[in-house]
C-alpha positions in Angstrom: 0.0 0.0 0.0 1.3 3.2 -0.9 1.7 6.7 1.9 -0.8 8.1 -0.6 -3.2 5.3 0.7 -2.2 5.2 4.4 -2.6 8.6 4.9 -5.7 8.6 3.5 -7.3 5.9 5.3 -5.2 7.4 8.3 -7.2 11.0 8.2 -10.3 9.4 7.3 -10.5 7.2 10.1 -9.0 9.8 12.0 -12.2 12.2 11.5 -14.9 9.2 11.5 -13.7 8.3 14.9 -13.9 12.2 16.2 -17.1 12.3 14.5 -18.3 9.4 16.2 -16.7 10.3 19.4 -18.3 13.8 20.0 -22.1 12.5 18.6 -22.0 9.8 21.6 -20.6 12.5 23.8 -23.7 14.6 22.7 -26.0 11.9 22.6 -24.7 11.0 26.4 -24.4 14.4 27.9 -26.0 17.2 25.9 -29.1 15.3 24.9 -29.8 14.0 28.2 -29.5 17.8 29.2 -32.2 18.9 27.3 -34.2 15.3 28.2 -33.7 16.7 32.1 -35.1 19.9 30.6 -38.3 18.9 29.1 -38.7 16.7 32.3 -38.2 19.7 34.6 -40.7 21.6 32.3 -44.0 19.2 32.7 -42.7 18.7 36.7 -43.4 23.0 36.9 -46.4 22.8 34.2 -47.9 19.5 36.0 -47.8 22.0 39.4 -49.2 25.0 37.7 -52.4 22.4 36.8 -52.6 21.3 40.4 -52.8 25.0 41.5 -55.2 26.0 39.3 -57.5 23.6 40.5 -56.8 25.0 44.1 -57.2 28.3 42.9 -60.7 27.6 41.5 -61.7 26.0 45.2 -60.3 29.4 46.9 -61.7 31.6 44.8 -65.2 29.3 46.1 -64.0 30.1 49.3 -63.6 34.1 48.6 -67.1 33.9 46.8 -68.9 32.1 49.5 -67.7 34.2 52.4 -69.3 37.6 50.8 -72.6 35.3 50.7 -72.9 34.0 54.4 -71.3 36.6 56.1 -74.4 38.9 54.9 -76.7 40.6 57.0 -79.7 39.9 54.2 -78.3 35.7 54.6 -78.9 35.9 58.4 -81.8 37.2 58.1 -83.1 34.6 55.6 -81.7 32.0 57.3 -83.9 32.9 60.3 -87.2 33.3 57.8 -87.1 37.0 58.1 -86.3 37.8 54.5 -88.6 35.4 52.3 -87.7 37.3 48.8 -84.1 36.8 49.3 -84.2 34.2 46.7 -85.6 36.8 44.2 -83.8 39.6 45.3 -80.3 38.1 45.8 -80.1 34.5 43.9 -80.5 35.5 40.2 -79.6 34.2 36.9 -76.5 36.9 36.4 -75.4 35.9 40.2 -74.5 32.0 38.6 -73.0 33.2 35.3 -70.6 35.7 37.2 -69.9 33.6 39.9 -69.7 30.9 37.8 -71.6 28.0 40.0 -73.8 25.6 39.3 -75.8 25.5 42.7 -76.6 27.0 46.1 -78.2 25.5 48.9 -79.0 27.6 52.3 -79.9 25.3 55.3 -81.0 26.8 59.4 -79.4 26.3 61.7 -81.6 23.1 62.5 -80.1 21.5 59.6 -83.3 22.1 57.4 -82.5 22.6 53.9 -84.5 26.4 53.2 -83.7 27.0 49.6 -81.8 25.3 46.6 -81.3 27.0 43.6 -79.3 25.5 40.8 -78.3 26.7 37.1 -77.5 25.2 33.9 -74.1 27.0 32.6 -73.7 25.6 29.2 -77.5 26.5 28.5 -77.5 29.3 31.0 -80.5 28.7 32.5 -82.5 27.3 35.6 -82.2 24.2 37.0 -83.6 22.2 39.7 -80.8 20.9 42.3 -81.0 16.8 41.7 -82.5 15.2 44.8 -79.2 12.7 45.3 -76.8 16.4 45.2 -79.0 17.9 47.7 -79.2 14.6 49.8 -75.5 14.3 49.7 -74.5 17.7 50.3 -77.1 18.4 53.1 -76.0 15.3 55.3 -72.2 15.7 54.5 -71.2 16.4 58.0 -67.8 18.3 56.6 -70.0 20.7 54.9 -72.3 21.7 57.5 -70.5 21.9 60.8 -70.9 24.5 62.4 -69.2 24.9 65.6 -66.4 26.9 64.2 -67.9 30.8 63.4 -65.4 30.8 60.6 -65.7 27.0 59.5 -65.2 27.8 55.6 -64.6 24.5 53.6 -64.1 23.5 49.9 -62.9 20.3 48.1 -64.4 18.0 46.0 -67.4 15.5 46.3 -68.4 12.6 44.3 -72.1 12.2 43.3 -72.9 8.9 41.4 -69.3 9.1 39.4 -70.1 12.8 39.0 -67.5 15.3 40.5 -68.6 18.0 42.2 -66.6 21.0 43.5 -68.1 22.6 46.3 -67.7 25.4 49.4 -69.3 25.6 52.6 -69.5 28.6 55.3 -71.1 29.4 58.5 -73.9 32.5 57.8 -73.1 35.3 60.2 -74.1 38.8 60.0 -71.4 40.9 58.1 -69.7 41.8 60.7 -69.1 38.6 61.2 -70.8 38.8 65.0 -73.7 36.3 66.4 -74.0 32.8 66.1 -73.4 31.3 63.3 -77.5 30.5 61.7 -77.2 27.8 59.1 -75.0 27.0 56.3 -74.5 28.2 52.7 -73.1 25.5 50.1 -72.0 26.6 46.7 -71.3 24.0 44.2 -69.8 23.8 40.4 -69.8 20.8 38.5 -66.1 19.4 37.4 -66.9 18.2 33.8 -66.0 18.6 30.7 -66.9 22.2 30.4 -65.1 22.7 33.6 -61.6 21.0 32.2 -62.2 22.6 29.3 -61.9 26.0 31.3 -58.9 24.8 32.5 -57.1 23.6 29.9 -57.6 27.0 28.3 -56.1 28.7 31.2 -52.9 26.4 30.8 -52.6 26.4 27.1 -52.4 22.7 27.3 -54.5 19.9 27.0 -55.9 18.6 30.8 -57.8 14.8 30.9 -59.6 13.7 34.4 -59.7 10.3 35.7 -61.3 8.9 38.8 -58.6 7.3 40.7 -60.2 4.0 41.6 -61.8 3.5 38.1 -61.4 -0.2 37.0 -60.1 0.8 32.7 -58.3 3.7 33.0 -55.7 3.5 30.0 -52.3 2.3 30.4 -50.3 4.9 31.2 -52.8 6.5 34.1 -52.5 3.2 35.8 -48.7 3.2 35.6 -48.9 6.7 37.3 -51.7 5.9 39.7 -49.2 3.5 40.6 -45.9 5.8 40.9 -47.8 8.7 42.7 -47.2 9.1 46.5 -47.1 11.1 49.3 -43.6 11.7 48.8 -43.6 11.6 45.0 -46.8 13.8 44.1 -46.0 14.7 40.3 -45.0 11.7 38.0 -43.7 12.2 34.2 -43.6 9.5 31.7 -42.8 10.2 28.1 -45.9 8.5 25.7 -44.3 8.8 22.4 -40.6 10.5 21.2 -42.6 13.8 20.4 -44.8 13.9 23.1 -45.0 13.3 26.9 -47.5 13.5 29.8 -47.5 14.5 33.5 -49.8 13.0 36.1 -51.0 14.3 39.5 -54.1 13.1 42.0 -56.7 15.7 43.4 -57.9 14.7 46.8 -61.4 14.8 48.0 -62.8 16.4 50.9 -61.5 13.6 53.5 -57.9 13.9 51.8 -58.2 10.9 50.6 -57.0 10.1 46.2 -60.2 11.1 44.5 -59.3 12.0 40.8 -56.0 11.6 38.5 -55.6 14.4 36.0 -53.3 13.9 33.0 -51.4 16.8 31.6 -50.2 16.4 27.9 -47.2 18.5 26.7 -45.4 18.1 23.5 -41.6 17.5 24.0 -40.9 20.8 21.9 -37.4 21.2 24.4 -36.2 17.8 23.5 -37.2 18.3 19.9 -35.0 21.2 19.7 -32.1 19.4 21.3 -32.1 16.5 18.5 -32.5 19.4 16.2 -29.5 21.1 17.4 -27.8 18.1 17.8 -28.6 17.0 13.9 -26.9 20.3 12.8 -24.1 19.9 15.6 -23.1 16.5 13.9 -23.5 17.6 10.0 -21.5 20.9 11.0 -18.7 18.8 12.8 -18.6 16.5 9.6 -18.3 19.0 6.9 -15.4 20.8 9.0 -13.7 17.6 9.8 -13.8 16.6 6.0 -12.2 20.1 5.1 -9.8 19.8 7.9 -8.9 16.7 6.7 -8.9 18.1 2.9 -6.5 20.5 4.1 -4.4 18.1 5.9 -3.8 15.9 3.3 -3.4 18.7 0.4 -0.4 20.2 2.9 1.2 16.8 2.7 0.5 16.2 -0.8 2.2 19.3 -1.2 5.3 19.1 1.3 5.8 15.7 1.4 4.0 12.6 -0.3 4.6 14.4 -3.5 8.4 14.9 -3.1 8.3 11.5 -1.5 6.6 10.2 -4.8 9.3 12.1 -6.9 12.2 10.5 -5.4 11.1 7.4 -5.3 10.3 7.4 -9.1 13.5 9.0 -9.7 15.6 6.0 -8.0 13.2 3.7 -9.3 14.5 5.3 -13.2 18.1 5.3 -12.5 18.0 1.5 -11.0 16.3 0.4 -14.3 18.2 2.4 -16.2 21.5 1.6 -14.7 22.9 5.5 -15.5 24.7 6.6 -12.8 25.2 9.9 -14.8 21.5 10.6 -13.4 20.7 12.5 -10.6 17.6 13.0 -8.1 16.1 16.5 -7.6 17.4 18.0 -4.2 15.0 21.3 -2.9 14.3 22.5 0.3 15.8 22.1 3.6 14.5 19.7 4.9 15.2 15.4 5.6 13.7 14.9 2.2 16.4 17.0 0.8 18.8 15.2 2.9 18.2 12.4 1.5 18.4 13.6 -2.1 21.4 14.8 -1.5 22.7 11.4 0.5 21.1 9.5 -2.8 22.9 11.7 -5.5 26.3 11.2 -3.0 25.7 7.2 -3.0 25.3 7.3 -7.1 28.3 9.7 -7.8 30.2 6.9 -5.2 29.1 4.4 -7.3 29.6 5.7 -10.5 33.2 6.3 -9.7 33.9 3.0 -8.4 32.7 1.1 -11.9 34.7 3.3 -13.4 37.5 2.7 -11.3 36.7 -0.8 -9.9 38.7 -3.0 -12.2 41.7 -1.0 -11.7 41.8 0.8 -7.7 41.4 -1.5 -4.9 41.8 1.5 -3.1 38.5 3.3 -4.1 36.7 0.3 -2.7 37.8 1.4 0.7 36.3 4.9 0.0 33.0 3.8 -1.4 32.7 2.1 1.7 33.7 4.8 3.4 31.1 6.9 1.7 28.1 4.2 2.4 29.1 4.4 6.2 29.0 8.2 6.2 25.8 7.6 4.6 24.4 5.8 7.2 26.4 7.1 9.9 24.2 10.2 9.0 20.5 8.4 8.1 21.1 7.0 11.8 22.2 10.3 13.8 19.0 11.8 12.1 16.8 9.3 13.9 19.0 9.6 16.7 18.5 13.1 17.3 15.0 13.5 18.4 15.7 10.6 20.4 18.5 12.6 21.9 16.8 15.8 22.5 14.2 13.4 24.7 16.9 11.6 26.6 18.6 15.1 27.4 15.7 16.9 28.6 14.7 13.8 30.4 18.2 13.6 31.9 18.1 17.5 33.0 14.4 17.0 34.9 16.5 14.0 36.9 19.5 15.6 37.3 18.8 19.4 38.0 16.6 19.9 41.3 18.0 23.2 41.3 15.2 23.9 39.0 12.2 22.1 41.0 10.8 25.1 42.2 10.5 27.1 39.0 8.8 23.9 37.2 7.0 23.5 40.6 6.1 27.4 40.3 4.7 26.8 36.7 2.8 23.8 37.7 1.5 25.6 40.4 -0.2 28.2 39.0 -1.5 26.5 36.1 -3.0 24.5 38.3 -4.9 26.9 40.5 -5.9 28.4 37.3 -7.6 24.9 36.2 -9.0 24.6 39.5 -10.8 28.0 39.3 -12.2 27.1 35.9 -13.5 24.2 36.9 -15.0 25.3 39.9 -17.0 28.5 38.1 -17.8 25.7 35.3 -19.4 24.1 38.3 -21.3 27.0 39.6 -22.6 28.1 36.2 -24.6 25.0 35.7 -25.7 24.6 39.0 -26.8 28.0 39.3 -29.1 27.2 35.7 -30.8 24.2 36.7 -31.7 26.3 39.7 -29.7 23.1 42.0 -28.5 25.7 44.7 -30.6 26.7 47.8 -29.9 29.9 49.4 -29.9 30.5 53.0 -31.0 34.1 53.0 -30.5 35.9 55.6 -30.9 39.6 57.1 -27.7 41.4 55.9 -26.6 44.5 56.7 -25.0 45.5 53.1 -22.7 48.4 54.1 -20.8 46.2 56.6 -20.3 43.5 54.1 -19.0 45.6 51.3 -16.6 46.6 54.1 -15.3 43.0 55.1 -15.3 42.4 50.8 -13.3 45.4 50.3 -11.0 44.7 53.4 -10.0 41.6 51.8 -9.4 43.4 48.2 -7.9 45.8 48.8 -4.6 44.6 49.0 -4.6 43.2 45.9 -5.3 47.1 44.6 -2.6 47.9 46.6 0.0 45.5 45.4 -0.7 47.2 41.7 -0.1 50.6 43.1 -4.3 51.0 42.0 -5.9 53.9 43.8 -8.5 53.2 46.2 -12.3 55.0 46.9 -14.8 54.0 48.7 -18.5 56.0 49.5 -20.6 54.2 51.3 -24.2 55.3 52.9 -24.8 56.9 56.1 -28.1 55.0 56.9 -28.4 51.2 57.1 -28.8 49.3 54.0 -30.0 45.9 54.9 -30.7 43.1 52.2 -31.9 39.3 52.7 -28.9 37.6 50.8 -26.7 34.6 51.4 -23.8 35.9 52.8 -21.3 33.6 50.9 -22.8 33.5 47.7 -23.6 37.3 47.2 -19.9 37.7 49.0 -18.8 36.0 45.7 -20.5 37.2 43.3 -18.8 40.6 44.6 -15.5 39.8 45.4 -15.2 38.4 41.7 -16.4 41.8 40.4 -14.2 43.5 42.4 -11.5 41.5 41.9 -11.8 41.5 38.0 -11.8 45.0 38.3 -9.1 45.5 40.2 -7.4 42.3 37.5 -8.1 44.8 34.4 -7.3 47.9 36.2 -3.9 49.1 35.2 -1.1 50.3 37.9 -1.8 54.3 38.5 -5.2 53.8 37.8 -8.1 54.1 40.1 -11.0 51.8 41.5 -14.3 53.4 43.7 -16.5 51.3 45.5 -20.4 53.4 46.3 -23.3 52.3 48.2 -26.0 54.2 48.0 -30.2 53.8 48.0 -32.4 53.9 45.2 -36.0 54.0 46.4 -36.3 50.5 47.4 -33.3 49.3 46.2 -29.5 49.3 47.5 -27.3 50.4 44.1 -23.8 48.9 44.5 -21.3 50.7 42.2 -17.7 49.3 41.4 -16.0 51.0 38.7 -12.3 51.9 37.5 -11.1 54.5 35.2 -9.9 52.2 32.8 -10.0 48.3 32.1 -8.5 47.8 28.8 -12.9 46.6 27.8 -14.0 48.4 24.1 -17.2 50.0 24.3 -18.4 48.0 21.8 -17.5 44.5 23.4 -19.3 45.6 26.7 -22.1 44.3 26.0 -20.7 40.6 25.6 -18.5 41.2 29.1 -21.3 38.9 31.0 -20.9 35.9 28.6 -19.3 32.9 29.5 -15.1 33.1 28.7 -15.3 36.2 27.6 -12.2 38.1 27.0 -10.9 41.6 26.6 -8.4 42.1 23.4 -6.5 43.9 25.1 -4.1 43.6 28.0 -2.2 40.8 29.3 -4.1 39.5 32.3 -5.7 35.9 32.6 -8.7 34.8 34.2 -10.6 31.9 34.1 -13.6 33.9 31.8 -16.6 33.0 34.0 -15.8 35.2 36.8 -18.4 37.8 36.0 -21.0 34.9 34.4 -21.0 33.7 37.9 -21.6 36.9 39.5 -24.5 37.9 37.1 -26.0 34.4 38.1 -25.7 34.8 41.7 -27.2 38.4 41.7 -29.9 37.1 39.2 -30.7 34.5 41.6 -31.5 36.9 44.8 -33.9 38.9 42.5 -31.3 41.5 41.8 -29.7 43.0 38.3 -26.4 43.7 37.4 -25.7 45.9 34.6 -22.0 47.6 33.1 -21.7 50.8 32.0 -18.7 51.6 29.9 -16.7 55.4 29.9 -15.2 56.6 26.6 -11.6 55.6 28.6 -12.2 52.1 28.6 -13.1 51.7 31.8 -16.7 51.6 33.2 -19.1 50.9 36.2 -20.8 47.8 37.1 -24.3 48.6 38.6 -25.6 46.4 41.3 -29.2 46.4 42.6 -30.7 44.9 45.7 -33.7 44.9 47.1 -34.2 46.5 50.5 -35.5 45.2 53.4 -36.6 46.0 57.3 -36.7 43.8 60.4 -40.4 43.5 59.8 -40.5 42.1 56.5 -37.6 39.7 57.5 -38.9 38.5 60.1 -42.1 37.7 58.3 -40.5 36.3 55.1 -40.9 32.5 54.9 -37.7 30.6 53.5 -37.6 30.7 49.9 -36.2 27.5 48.6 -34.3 28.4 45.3 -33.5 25.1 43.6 -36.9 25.4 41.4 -37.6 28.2 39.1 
């Protein structure tokens, strides 16, 4: 096989197997990303379902309170007001409170009026006899020694579902004992999902949850779903996926199972991605390896080609008067030349053969310079690796200089990774916060205690204008401390020696503004707007960084509902713009813990 062919098969393979390489890479890692993502997606869109069906009980709950705590109820309940019905319960009352029934019942228990109305036909209906049974003699619905006993939740009727609210009726302001109940009830069919569905913007399906042929996949979720594990996903087909949830009933017992359908449009656009990822990384890998191989057509196969064809010539030809083209500087030339030495040897001893013993000696002479030099041209990369290798052994002098190196490089590594690290977490949302009651001013101090030494060291002049009045901020301490200290210290990092770097603290109306600028950082206005993005670098200057310093800051500060913006000057320099919300003892002490590991 010829070096044409090798090197051919060589690159080809070469690129099929870095093709292949990266698309199980993505198919292992990226694409199971954006699987995770579509996941997390019916998880929060499965959750939005659930609340909106406790949304639509409260908002029961806020509808019957403005019913039975009336004066004109109390008085009806005790048979004072006998056109209540007329005056209060009419058709526009159902369509804008959107219910289906009411019932009133005395405080004996006696049932005193139920009025019920058809929604879809939006008109008057009598209350079925098995609802009003039901509902009259739930005893969760009409208990009544609580003044403020208001319950909603859902009932079952016959294998209809009904969602209903109870309430005590007192007087409105909310004095004497309570006088009877008020019930309000709204059917939960298909009108009802319907409603909800359109709310969403996705398709809802109901199930009871101890109904004997409920499809496939319902049971396999009625079967997953617990306590601990309320929302289940399962993916139904590759464009297409479902979450599940139960509804409890009144008694907090499993009642209903309700089906959420989303389209997998995330995961979709990963294999999308991915597709034009691949066909990208092929079509550069085939003119990479074009290139490759037309550089050493060009430099070498072709010469190498040349010379052998020549040698091949002159052996069949047997005229040593010939001579192979030498060019360049290179081994190949050597060679040539070493070739066109060996023929003029051997030309001159045929010639002189017969008649100089002595020339012998010196055409042998000549083939052992030859090889002498073909070997100490092998030898010599061999050399330059024993002799390096032999200095590492035999200088410890040195160790702390290569140590020095190493060392650096290494904490450099380490600080990439770590940011790497924090970047994705922060993303997926995977870090809680532990928020806490911050004085801001006396933080920024303990920050700029620590940098300012570093500001120092580069002969950097140093500001700071901080706030007479407390500026306090719920935060995480150590996570909003780095998000600073990496601002700071890229400032500081960018900020040449004799230049300048202000810290300020001031209020904005409800918000602390944090500014940390310098009078120059080597930034172009017009790549400012890129100096948040991940590895981002400034042209100009000299100093390294991992390149996600300020990615991770922007997250952090994102995260605790603030905003970071950077303004540039015409100098190069420029102003990065914190904002924080405020807060007092009061609020803080009232806010509940926020757990920040779900969007």
């Amino acid at each position: 096989m010829t070096l044409r062919k090798k090197t051919l098969l060589i690159t080809g393979f070469m690129v099929a197997g870095m093709v292949l390489l990266v698309y199980i890479i993505a198919q292992l890692v990226i694409l199971q990303s954006y699987i995770q993502l579509d996941k997390d997606a019916a998880n929060q869109n499965t959750r939005r379902a659930v609340n909106v069906f406790d949304s639509r009980l409260h908002s029961m709950e806020k509808v019957i309170v403005d019913w039975a705590f009336w004066d004109d109820t109390y008085l009806f309940a005790d048979g004072e007001y006998e056109s209540f019905v007329e005056d209060a319960i009419s058709d526009d009352a159902f369509i804008t409170l959107n219910l289906n029934m009411m019932l009133y019942m005395n405080k004996a228990g006696e049932l005193i009026n139920a009025s019920g109305f058809d929604l879809a036909n939006s008109v008057p209906v009598n209350v079925p006899d098995n609802v009003i049974d039901l509902l009259t003699h739930d005893s969760l619905l009409t208990t009544l020694n609580e003044a403020s006993n208001i319950k909603s939740g859902i009932v079952d009727i016959g294998g209809q579902k009904l969602m209903v609210a109870s309430a005590p009726i007192l007087k409105s302001d909310f004095s004497g004992t309570p006088n009877g109940t008020v019930i309000m009830g709204r059917y939960l069919d298909d009108q009802e999902v319907a409603s909800i569905s359109e709310t969403l913007g996705l398709t809802i399906q109901v199930f009871a949850y101890n109904a004997a042929n409920l499809p496939d996949d319902v049971s396999t979720a009625r079967a997953a779903l617990t306590g601990q594990s309320p929302i289940f996903v399962q993916t139904l087909a590759d464009n297409e996926q479902s979450g599940y949830a139960i509804i409890n009933d009144m008694q907090g017992e499993p009642d209903l199972i309700m089906r959420l359908d989303m389209p997998r449009s995330v995961y979709q656009q990963g294999k999308q991605t991915l597709s034009y990822f691949i066909i990208f990384l092929v079509i550069v890998g085939v003119v990479f390896g074009a290139a490759i191989l037309y550089v050493l057509e060009a430099s070498v196969l072709s010469r190498m080609a040349d010379l052998s064809r020549s040698v091949v010539e002159i052996s069949e030809s047997n005229d040593l008067h010939k001579r192979v083209a030498a060019t360049g500087e290179d081994e190949l030339s050597s060679l040539s030349s070493v070739i066109n030495k060996l023929l003029n040897s051997t030309e001159q001893s045929q010639v002189e053969l017969k008649h100089r013993l002595e020339e012998l000696a010196i055409l042998q002479n000549q083939k052992d310079r030859f090889f002498t030099h073909a070997a100490h041209e092998f030898r010599t990369p061999l050399a330059n690796f024993r002799t390096h290798l032999y200095l590492a052994r035999k200088r410890p002098d040195r160790a702390d200089e290569y140590l020095g190196v190493l060392e650096k490089v290494t904490r450099q590594m380490t600080e990439l990774v770590e940011d790497i690290f924090d970047v994705a977490r922060y993303g997926e949302r995977s870090i809680e916060l532990h928020e806490l009651f911050t004085p801001l001013g006396q933080l920024l101090k303990d920050i700029s205690a620590d940098q300012r030494p570093f500001a120092t060291t580069k002969g950097i002049e140093w500001e700071e204008n901080f706030a007479a009045e407390k500026l306090n901020v719920m935060v995480d301490n150590a996570r909003i401390t780095q998000a600073l200290s990496k601002i700071i210290n890229y400032v500081i990092s960018f900020t040449p020696p004799n230049g300048k770097v202000k810290l300020d603290l001031s209020r904005s109306q409800d918000q602390a503004v944090i500014r940390i600028g310098s009078t120059t950082m080597n930034v172009r206005r017009e790549l400012a707007s890129q100096i948040f993005q991940p590895f981002f670098r400034t042209s100009e200057g000299s100093t390294v960084t991992t390149g996600l310093g300020l990615t991770v800051a922007k997250e952090i500060i994102e995260r605790h509902h603030g905003r970071i913006q950077f303004e540039p000057n015409d100098d190069k320099g420029g102003t990065f713009i914190i904002e924080l919300l405020l807060m007092n003892e009061v609020d803080a002490d009232n806010k509940k813990p926020i757990l920040q590991n779900t969007p």
